[in-house]
C-alpha positions as CSV (number, residue, x, y, z in Angstrom):
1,X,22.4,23.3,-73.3
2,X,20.5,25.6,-70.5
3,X,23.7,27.0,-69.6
4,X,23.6,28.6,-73.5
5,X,19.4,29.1,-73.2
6,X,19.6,31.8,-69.9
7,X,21.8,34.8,-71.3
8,X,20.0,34.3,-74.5
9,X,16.5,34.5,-72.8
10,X,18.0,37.8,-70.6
11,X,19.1,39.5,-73.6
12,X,15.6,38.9,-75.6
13,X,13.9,40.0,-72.4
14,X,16.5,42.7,-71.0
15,X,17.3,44.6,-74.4
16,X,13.3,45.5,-74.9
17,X,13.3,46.8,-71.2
18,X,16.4,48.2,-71.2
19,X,15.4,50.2,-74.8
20,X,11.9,51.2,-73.3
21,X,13.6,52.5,-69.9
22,X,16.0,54.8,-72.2
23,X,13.5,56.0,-73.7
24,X,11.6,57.4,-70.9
25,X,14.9,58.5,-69.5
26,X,15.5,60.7,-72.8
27,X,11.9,62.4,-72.2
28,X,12.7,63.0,-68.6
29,X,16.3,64.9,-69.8
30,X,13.8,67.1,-71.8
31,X,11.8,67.8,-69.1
32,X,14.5,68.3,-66.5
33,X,15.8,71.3,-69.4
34,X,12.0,73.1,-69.9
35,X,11.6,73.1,-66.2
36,X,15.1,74.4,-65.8
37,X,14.1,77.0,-68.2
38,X,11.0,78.3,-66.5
39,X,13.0,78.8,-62.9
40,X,15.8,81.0,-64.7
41,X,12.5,83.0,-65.8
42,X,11.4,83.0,-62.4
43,X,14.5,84.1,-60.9
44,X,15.1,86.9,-63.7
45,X,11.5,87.5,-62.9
46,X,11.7,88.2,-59.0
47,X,15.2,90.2,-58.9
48,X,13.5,92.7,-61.2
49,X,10.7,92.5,-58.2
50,X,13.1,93.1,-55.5
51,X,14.6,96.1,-57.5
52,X,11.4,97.7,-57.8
53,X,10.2,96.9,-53.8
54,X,13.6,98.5,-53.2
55,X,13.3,101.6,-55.1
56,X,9.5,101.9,-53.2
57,X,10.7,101.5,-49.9
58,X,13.6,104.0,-50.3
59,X,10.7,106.1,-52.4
60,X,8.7,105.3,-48.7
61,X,11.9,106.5,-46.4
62,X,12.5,109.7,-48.1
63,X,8.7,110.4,-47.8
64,X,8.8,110.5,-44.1
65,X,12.0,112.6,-43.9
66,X,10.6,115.5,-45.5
């Protein structure tokens, strides 16, 4: 009879975990996509700085030559 009582006392404990755990992994799949969201922005953000520091050094080096 306690052979039968053990997977059926795991499976009443286990399941609720299991279901709560998958739950917050869910959330964290969300998160993971905003935050890989905001660092496209960021890198988007910073090539359109490097263009424009580019475009002022050279503005900078033709300065001096003339």
């Amino acid at each position: 009879m306690e052979l039968v009582l053990v997977p059926i006392a795991v499976a009443l404990i286990g399941g609720p975990v299991m279901w709560f755990l998958s739950r917050f992994d869910k959330r964290n799949t969300e998160q993971h996509g905003q935050s890989i969201a905001l660092l496209t922005e960021v890198r988007d953000d910073m090539k359109t700085v490097r263009r424009r520091l580019d475009k002022h050094i050279d503005w900078h080096a033709h300065q001096s030559e003339e």
